[in-house]
C-alpha positions as CSV (number, residue, x, y, z in Angstrom):
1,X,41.4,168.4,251.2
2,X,39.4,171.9,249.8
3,X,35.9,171.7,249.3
4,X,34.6,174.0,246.6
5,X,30.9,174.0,245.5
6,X,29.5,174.3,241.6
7,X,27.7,178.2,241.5
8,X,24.1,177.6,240.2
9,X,24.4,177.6,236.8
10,X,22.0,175.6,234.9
11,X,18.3,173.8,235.3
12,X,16.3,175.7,237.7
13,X,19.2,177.3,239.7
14,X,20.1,179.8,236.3
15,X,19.0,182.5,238.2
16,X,20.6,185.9,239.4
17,X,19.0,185.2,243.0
18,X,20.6,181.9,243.2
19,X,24.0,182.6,241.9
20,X,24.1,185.4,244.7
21,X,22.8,183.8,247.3
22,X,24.5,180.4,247.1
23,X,28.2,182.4,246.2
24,X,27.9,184.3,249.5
25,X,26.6,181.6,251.3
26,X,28.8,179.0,250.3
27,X,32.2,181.5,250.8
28,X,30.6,182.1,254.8
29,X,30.8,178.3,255.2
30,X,34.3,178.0,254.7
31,X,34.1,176.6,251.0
32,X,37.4,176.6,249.2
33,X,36.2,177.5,245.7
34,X,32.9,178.0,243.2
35,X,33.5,176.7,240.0
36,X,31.5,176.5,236.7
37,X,30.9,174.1,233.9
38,X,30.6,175.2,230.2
39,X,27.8,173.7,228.0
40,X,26.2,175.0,224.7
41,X,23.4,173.2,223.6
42,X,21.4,169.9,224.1
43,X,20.8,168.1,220.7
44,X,17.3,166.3,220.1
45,X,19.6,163.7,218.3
46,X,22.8,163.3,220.2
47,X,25.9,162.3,217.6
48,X,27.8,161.2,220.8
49,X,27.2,159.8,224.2
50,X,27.2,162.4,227.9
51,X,30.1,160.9,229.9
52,X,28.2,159.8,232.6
53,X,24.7,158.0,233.7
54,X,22.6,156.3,230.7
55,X,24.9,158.3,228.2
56,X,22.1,160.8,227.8
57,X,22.6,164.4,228.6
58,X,20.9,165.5,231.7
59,X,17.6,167.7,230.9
60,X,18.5,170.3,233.5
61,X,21.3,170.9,231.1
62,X,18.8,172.5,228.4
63,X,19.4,175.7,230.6
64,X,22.4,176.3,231.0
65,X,24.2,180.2,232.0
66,X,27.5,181.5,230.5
67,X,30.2,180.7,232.9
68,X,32.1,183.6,232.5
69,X,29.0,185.7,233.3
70,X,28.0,183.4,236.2
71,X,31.5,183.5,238.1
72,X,32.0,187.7,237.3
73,X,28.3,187.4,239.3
74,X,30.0,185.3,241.7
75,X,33.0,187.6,242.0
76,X,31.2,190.7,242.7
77,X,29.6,189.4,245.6
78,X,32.1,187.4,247.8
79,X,36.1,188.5,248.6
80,X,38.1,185.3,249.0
81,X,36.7,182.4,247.7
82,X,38.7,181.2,244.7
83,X,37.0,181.0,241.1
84,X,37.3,178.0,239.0
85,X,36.2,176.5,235.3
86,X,35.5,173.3,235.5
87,X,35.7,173.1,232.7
88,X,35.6,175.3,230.1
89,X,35.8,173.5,226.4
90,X,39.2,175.6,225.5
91,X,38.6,174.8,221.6
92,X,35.5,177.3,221.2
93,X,37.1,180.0,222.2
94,X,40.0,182.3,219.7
95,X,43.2,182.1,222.6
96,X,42.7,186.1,222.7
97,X,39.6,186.2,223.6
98,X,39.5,183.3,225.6
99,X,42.5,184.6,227.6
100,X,40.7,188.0,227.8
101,X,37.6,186.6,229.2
102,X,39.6,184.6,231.9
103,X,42.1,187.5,232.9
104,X,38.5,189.8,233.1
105,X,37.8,187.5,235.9
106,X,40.8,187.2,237.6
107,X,41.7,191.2,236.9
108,X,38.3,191.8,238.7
109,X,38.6,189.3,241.9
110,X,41.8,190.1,243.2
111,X,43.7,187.1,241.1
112,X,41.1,183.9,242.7
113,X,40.8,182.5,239.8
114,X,42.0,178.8,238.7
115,X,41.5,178.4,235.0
116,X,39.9,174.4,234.1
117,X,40.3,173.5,230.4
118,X,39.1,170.7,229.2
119,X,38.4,169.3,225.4
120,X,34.7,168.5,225.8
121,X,32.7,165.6,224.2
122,X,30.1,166.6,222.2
123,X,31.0,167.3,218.3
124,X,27.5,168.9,217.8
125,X,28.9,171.2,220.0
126,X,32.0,171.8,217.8
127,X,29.5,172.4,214.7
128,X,27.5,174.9,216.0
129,X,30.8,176.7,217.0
130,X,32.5,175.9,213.6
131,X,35.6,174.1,215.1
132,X,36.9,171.2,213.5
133,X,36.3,168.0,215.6
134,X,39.2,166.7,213.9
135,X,42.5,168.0,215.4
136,X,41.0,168.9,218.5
137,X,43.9,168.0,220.8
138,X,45.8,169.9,218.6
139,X,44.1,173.0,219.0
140,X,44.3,172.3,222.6
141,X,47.9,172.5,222.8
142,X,48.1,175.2,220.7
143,X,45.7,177.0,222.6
144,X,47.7,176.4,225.9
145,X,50.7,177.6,223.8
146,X,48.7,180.8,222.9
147,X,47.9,181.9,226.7
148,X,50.8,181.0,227.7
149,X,52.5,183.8,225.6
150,X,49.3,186.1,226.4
151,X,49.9,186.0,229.8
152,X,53.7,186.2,229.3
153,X,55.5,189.9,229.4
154,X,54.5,192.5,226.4
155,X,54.7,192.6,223.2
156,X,52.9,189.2,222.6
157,X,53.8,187.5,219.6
158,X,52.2,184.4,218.4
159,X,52.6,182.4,215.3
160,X,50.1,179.3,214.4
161,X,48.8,177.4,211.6
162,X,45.4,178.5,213.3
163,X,46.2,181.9,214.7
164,X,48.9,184.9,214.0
165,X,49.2,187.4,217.1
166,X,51.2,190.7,215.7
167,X,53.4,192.0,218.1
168,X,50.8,193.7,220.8
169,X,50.4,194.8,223.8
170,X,47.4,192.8,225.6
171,X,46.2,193.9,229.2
172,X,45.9,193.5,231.6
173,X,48.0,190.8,232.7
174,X,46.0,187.9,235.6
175,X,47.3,189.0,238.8
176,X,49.3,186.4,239.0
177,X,49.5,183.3,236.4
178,X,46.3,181.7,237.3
179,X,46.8,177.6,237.5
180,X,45.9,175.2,234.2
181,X,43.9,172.9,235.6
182,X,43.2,170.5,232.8
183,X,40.8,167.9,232.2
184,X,40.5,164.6,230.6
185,X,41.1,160.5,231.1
186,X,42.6,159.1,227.9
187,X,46.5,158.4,228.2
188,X,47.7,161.3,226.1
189,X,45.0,163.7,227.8
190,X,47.3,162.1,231.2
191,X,50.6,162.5,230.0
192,X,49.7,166.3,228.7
193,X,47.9,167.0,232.0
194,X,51.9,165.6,233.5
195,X,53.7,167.6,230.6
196,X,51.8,171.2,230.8
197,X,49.0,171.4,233.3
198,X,49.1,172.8,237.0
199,X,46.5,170.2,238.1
200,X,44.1,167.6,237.3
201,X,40.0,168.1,237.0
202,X,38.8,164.3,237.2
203,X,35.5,162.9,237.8
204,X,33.7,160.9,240.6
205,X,35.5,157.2,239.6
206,X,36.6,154.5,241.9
207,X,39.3,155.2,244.2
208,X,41.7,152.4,242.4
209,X,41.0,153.6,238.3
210,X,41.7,157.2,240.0
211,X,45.1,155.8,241.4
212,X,45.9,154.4,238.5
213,X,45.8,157.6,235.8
214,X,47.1,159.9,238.5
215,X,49.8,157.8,238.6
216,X,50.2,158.4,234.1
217,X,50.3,162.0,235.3
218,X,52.8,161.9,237.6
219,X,55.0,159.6,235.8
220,X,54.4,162.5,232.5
221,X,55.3,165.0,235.2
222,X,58.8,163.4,236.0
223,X,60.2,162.4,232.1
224,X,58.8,166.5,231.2
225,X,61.5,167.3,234.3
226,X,58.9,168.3,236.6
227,X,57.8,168.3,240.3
228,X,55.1,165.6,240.3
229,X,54.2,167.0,243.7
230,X,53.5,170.0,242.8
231,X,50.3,168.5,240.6
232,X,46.8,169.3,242.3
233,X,44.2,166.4,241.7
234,X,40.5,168.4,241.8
235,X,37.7,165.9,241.5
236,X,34.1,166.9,240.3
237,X,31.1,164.9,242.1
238,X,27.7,164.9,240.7
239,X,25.7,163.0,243.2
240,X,22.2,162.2,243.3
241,X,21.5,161.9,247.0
242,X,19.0,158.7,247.6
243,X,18.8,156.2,250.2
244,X,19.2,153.2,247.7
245,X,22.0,154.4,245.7
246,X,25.3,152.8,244.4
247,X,28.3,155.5,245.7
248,X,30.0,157.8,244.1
249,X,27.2,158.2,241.7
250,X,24.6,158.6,244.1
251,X,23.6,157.4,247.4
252,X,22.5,159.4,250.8
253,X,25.1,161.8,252.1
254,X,27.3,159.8,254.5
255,X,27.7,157.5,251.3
256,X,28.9,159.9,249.1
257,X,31.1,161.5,252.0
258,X,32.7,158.4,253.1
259,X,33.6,157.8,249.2
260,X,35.1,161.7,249.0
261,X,36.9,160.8,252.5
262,X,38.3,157.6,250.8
263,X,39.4,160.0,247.5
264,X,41.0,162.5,249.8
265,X,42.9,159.6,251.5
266,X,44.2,158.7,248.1
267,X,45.2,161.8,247.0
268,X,42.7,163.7,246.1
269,X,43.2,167.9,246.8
270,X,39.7,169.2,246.2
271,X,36.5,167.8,245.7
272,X,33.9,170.2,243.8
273,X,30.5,168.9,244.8
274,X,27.8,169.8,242.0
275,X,24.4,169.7,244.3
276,X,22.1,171.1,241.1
277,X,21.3,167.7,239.7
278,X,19.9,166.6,243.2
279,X,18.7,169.3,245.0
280,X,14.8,170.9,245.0
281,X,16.1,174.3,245.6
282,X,18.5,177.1,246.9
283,X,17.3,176.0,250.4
284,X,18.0,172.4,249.7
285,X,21.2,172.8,248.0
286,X,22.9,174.7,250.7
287,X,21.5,172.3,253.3
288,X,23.0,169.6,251.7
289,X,26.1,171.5,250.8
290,X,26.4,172.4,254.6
291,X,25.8,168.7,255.5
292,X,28.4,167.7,253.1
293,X,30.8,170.6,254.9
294,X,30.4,169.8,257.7
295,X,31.3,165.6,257.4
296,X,34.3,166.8,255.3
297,X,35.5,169.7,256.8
298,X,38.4,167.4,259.5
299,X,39.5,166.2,255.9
């Protein structure tokens, strides 16, 4: 199993000095990846639940850094750790310039990057971006469908209900496809992730409910006529480390690494540990991230 880190992104590690320092930091330990989230706003009065905790979105998250501008950051000052989204909400974004922003990255690292999509859950979100909530998923696909032909050979050409691309020449090309890694836990959000996606971004859930939906993805990967073992399974862990905690939510760190040892028994490929909710500062979060290496790194 990899172990890749979230880059300081939001809260009180949206800094310059801590995106810097924890990116070299965390490539000298041996981490696989960084990888950033994508978040717009907070609202005072919330028109949907956070997916996670008490429902409420987690006041850290009232700062929160671009994640295109955090990983270029991240780029510029490390060589071979990979870059990941996880995730971006693919729906904001026009497929051009969403596929421009990506390829920008991946142009400028040397091809690390691993491209996360997800739908995101907030529709107050959506309104201040002026996407329809309604028809989301259809967006999504369309949107896969769309950088799928940008990153496919010149002249692109793309015609959708939502979006014309005239015959054009768009470079540069990724340096090599980067993976669509895909998010989501509903059944079709499975079966797509089966039908189109290079991997799956899941959360911190019981090893048993994680069993069971990569299981809807690999059973969509075999009917679409594809290699179910060639699926990566990347699970995100937000941990708040205590010493009277209820794992994989939060508990001390040989709770939360026995849990991630358990995940990567089942099948999990990565584990992306997100440290900024629990730690005090950069000292603490790469102390804890090299405690969390360290119990990890035989798995």
């Amino acid at each position: 199993m990899d172990l890749g880190l979230a880059v300081p992104q939001y809260g009180g590690f949206a800094a310059l000095s801590s995106v810097t320092r924890v990116a070299r930091e965390a490539e000298a330990m041996g981490f696989a990846g960084l990888w950033a989230g994508d978040r717009l706003l907070t609202p005072l009065r919330p028109k949907d639940r956070y997916p996670g905790g008490d429902g409420s979105v987690p006041r850290a998250h009232r700062v929160f850094l671009d994640p295109f501008a955090v990983l270029a950051v991240a780029a510029s000052v490390t060589s071979s750790v990979r870059l990941g989204t996880s995730a971006l909400n693919a729906c904001w974004y026009p497929p051009p310039v969403l596929a421009r922003s990506l390829t920008t990255i991946d142009h400028l690292s040397g091809g690390r990057l691993a491209a996360g999509l997800g739908l995101g859950w907030s529709s107050d979100e959506y309104a201040a971006v002026g996407v329809p909530w309604k028809g989301r998923a259809e967006r999504y696909e369309a949107t896969l469908d769309a950088l799928e032909a940008i990153w496919g050979t010149d002249p692109v050409t793309f015609e959708h209900d939502l979006w014309t691309i005239a015959p054009s020449h768009i470079d540069p090309k990724p340096a090599r496809r980067p993976p669509l890694l895909l998010a989501g836990f509903a059944p079709e959000a499975l079966r797509r992730i089966g039908r189109r996606g290079d991997g799956w971004l899941t959360a911190a859930l019981p090893v048993p409910v994680l069993l069971s939906m990569w299981e809807t993805v690999r059973e969509a990967a075999e009917r679409a006529g594809r290699d179910p073992d060639a699926l990566r399974m990347i699970l995100r862990s937000n941990p708040v480390i205590t010493g009277d905690g209820a794992p994989p939510r939060s508990g001390t760190v040989a709770e939360i690494a026995a849990y991630l040892s358990r995940a990567a028994e089942a099948g999990v490929h990565e584990v992306v540990l997100d440290l900024q909710h629990t730690a005090a500062d950069d000292d603490h979060l790469l102390e804890l991230a090299a405690d969390f290496r360290e119990r990890l790194g035989a798995v």
